[in-house]
N, C-alpha and C positions, 0 to 999 in steps of 0.2 A: 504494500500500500504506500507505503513512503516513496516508494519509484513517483508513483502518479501523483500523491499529493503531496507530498514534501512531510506529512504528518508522521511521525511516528505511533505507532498503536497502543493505547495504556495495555501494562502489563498487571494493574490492578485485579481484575477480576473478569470474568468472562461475560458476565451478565453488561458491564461497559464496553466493551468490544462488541455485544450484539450491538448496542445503539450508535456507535462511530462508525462501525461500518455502511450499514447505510448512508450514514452523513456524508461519508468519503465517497461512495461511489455515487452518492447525485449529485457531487463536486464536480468530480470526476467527467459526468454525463454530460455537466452543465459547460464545463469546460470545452467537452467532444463538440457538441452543439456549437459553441463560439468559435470553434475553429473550422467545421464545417460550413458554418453560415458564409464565413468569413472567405472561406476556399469559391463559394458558390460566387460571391462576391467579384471579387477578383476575375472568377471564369466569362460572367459577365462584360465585368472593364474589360478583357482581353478581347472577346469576340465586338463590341463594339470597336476597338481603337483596328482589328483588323477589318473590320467595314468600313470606318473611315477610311483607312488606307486604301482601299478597295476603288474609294469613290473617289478618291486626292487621284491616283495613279488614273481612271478613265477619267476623269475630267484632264488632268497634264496632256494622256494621250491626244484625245480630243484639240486641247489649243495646238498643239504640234502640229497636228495636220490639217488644221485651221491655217495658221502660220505658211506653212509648206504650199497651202493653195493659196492662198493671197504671195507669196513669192515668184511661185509659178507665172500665174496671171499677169503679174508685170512682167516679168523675164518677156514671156511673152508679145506683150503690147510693146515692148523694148524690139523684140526681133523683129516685128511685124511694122516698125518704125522705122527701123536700120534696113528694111527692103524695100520699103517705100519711098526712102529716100534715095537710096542706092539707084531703083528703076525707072525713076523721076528724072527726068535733067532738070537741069541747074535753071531754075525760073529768073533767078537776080541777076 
């Protein structure tokens, strides 16, 4: 019992040991319970912060290739400029 609750057990009499023992083991329970709750907690926070990340990570992908087309697009109207010019003679 001292393991779990740090108590050590009267050596008085046995008729005290029936009544600590229960005392100790719904410490004990009580304890289990808070570290459970506690674990469950935690499992919690973790599967949200990886859903966040989940949604951090496709929203980034997403501006990427946002970005990429809007790049594109000009490059584009850039070539489509530089051959226009190119197959244009010289107005001035």
């Amino acid at each position: 019992m001292k393991q779990f609750t740090g108590q050590d057990l009267a050596q008085s009499s046995p008729s005290s040991n029936n009544v600590e023992i229960p005392m100790m083991l719904s410490q004990v329970l009580a304890q289990q319970q808070l570290i459970i709750n506690s674990q469950q907690a935690l499992d919690q926070r973790l599967a949200n912060l990886e859903n966040n990340a989940t949604h951090q990570f496709t929203n980034l992908v997403q501006q990427v290739q946002s970005i990429k087309s809007i790049r594109l697009s000009q490059e584009k109207k850039q070539i489509d400029f530089n051959l226009q010019s190119e197959n244009e003679p010289n107005k001035y």
